[in-house]
C-alpha positions, 0 to 999 in steps of 0.5 A: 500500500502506497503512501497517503496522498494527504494525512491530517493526523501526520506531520509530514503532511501537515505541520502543526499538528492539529488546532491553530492559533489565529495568525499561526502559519500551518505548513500543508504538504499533498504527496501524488505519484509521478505517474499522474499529470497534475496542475492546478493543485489548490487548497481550498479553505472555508469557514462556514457561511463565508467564502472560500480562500483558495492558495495554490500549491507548488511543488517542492520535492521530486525526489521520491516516486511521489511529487511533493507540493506545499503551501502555507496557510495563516488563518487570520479568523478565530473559529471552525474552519474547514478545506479540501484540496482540488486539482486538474490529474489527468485531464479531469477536476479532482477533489482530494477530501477526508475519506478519499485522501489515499492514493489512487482515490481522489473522491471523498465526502467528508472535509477536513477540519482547521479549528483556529482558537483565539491567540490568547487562550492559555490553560492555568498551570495549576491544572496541567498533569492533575486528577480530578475525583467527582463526588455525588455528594448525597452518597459519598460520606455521611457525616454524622453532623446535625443539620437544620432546616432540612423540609419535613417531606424528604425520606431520610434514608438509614440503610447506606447501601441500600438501593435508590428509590427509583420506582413512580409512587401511586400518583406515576411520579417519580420523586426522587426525594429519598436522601441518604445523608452524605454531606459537606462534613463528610467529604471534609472528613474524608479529604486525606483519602482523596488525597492519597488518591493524587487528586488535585481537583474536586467536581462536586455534582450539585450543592444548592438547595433542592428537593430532588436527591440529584439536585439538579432541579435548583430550589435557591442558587444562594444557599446550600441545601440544607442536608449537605450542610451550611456555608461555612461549611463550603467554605471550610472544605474549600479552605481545608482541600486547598491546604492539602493541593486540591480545588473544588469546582462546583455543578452550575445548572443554568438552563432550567431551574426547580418548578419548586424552588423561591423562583417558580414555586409551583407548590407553594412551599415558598409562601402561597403569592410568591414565584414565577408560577403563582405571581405575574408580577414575580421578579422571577416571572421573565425568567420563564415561556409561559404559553398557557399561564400557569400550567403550561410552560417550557421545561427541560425536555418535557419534564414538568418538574424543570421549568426553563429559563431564559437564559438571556433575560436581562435580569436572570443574566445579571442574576447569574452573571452579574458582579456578585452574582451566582457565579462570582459569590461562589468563587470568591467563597472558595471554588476554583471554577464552574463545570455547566451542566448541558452546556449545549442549551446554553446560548452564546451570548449567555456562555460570553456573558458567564465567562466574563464574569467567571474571568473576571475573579481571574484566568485561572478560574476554570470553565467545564462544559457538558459536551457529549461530541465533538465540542469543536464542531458540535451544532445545537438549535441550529447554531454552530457552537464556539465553545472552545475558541476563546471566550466560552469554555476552557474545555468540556467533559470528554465523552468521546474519549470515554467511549472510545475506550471502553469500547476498545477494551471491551471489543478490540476495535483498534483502527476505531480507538485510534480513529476516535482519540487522534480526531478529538486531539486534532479538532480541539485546540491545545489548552483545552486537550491538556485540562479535558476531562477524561472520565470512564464513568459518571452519574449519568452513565453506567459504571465503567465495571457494570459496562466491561464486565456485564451485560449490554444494558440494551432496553432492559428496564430499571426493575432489571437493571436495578439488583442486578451485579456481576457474577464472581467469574464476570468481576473478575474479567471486568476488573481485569478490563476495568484496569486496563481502561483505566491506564488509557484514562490516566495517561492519555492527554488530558485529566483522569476523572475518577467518579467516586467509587470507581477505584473500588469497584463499585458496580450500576447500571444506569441512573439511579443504580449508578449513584449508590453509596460508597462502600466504605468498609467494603472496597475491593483494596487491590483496585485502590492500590491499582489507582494509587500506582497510576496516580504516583506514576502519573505525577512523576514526569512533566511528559503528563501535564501537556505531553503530546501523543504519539501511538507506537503499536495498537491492535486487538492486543496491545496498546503502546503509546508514548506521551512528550513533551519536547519543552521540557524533554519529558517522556514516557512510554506506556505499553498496556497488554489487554490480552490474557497472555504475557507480551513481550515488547521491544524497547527500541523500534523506528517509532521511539528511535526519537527516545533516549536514556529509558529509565523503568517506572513501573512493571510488576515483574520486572527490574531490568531493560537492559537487553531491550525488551520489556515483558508485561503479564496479561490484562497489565501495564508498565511505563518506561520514562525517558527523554526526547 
């Protein structure tokens, strides 16, 4: 098979890698055999709703068996751009595009993709290299503490380890309104296990005031709800996570609101002539689409319980973003940072407006985005998203990358696994690869372990899904997957995410099975220590904190990639073994000939490289520091 007539990922074709900053030159190089008559080559660069820039290339190499032709081309634009390349080869108008940019075929479909970010846009050092750890906060720790105020209709749970209500009540409604008690104080009490974890970052699911375990159908954005604890008590746990190296970041639900909540009010828990439901002349009243007052409103995805709001109504903009608002009362209390549930049903100007006032506290306070795709090119309400080019988010939670994963591990699809985390490193620009959020699990998905080491969820409902574990033989097979998945969660670019739990081997299907207790008492301590082990090695070169990618072997076996940074001249190589029988790896190959003085980081068995191989046992790792 000959050479690749152009390939964005290598380059050899196009330097540099990936996203540009505005005003950044990229150098463009089309390889076509001799054989064809060629004129007339011409990139063809577009952002969309504007017209084409066309540069022509000329040739520059006739060395080989294949001409080579150049270009360089410097945006001058922030925002997705895409190109192709077109050109006369014998005789006929040719187009060389995504799918088609392999020799001897000329016609594709899809473009290629140039996203160009703002010139300005950084990543905050203190985030680079770190491990964040999202905690569910009814069920990580219960304290123990009293707490007052807290409304006489929740279900106060006493069993820990008992399974979520999940099923409706008489009236077909599901209340969510059972509460096991985790609270501040408990992850206050339980911060030096999270640090033996290495976590430099917490992200807290919902804190504020609401009637729904989950929180996210926000009673007061101003006050912390009851159960969890008091103010006081977020600041102390940001003051004591701060001594100890970790930030908090907290959960902003800003698309909707509660339908009981002092901004709505519909049941009247807020006094009876108060809120948006029970009073035209509510200061909360414009925050909401009535069609039908009272009854009939705009909610979040039909659900009855989560009126929308407008989110660039004047007054719940200044609301939330606003000096002193929600965002700024929080931060300067003690959080680092926001992650933005469904960040794609949030406008643009809202996002502008909430990255200012986040911002303006300072740079290095950080902006997460709920994205499930491709955030560089995502498209909602019919608008192109921008989220990532500067001024919006600093980078979003990366579900690409989780799919990608669990997918290989579990089916071996090597070219897709490939295919899937070369694209996303391609398409996003470089400040918000090194701070993604890299998770396997989430409160809105299936455990990583229920996933690789049970049965497909499919359509089984939650009577199904909800009592159902693995046998010994399935978690054992599924903690063995679960580990390797984890090496790739660790240590490809970006932030591992550990959703609590995860490093002991909690199990759950979907919402809300996924969101047990934790098992105190009960973790599977091999896997802790296994999470400990990725944590050390991760903090101990800087070829982590915003190392580049390069994959040296990847089939249904094996998966050997290194991380480096050429800044510092940090390196490591990681060679997982995904198989059930022990591989032996060479050190020393034409793809890490770029690598010197190896030094051994981590292999069970082994102490020496001297001789130039590595041997890994099945379903295990090693790491191998070095220099580039």
């Amino acid at each position: 098979m000959g050479m690749p007539i152009f390939d964005c990922f290598d380059t050899s074709y196009k330097h540099p890698f990936g996203a540009v900053r505005r005003g950044q030159p990229s150098m463009f190089n089309v390889r076509i055999n001799k054989s064809y008559r060629i004129s007339d080559l011409t990139l063809v660069m577009f952002r969309p709703g504007f017209k084409e820039r066309f540069e022509t290339l000329e040739l520059q190499d006739e060395s080989g068996d294949d001409n080579i032709y150049s270009v360089v081309y410097t945006p001058h634009h922030v925002g997705l751009h895409h190109y192709y390349f077109t050109g006369i080869i014998d005789g006929r108008r040719r187009y060389i595009k995504r799918s088609g940019a392999s020799l001897g075929v000329f016609e594709g479909e899809e473009l290629f993709q140039l996203t160009v970010f703002d010139e300005n846009l950084y990543t905050p050092d203190f985030i680079r290299g770190g491990i964040m750890y999202q905690i569910f906060p009814d069920r990580f720790y219960k304290s123990g503490a009293e707490h007052e105020n807290v409304p006489s209709d929740r279900v106060l749970r006493d069993d820990w380890y008992g399974t979520p209500y999940y099923r409706p009540d008489e009236k077909g409604i599901v209340r969510n309104n059972d509460f096991f008690g985790g609270d501040l104080r408990g992850i206050i009490e339980k911060l030096p296990y999270i640090q033996s974890l290495g976590v430099t970052i917490i992200y807290l699911n919902p804190i504020f005031e609401s009637h729904e375990n989950h929180r996210y159908s926000t009673a007061n954005y101003e006050k912390i709800d009851p159960l969890l604890g008091t103010e006081e008590d977020f600041k102390e746990l940001c003051q004591k996570a701060n001594e100890m190296g970790i930030e908090i970041i907290l959960d902003g639900v800003f698309s909707h609101t509660g339908a009981d909540s002092i901004y709505f009010n519909k049941f009247g828990r807020y006094g009876e002539n108060t809120g948006a439901y029970r009073d035209r002349n509510s200061p909360y009243f414009s925050w909401y689409s009535f069609t039908g007052y009272p009854d009939k409103y705009e909610s979040w995805w039909g659900i009855t319980t989560l009126p929308n709001v407008n989110e660039n109504n004047d007054a719940y903009t200044n609301y939330i973003c606003g000096d002193d608002g929600i965002l700024q009362k929080w931060i300067k209390l003690g959080a680092r940072g926001w992650r933005l549930d469904v960040a794609d049903e949030l406008p643009d100007d809202f996002l502008d407006n909430l990255n200012k006032a986040v911002k303006k506290l300072g740079d290095d306070k950080i902006i997460y985005g709920e994205v499930w795709e491709d955030a560089s090119n995502k498209e909602s309400y019919g608008i192109r998203r921008r989220y990532l080019v500067g001024g919006q988010l600093d980078s979003v939670m990366n579900y690409p990358f989780k799919e990608a994963i669990l997918n290989y591990i579990k089916y071996a699809n090597a070219k897709e696994f490939v295919d899937s985390i070369t694209t996303i490193l391609e398409h996003y620009p470089k400040p918000a690869v090194d701070m993604l959020m890299n998770f396997i699990s989430t409160h809105d998905t299936e455990r990583a372990l229920t996933r690789l080491g049970g049965e497909d969820v499919g359509w089984h409902d939650k009577d199904w899904q909800c009592e159902r574990y693995l046998t010994p033989a399935e978690s054992t097979y599924g903690i063995s997957l679960l580990r390797c998945a984890m090496v790739l969660q660790f240590f490809l670019p970006g932030i591992p995410c550990i959703y609590y739990g995860d490093e002991v081997g909690m199990e759950g299907y979907r919402d809300p099975f996924n969101r047990r207790c934790f098992p105190w008492g009960n973790e599977n301590i091999e896997l802790l220590a296994f999470t400990r082990v990725l944590a050390n090695i991760r903090k101990g070169t800087h070829a982590f904190e915003q190392g580049a990618l390069r994959f040296i072997e990847v089939d249904d076996k094996v998966c050997v990639f290194a991380r480096f940074d050429r800044i510092t001249r940090d390196g490591a190589i990681i060679f997982l073994n995904k198989s059930t029988k022990s591989h032996t790896f060479n050190l020393h190959n034409e793809k890490t000939e770029m690598f010197f003085d190896m030094k051994l980081a981590h292999c069970r068995y082994a102490t020496d490289i001297s001789d130039g191989t590595l041997q890994v046992a099945p379903f295990d790792f090693a790491v191998v520091y070095c220099k580039v």
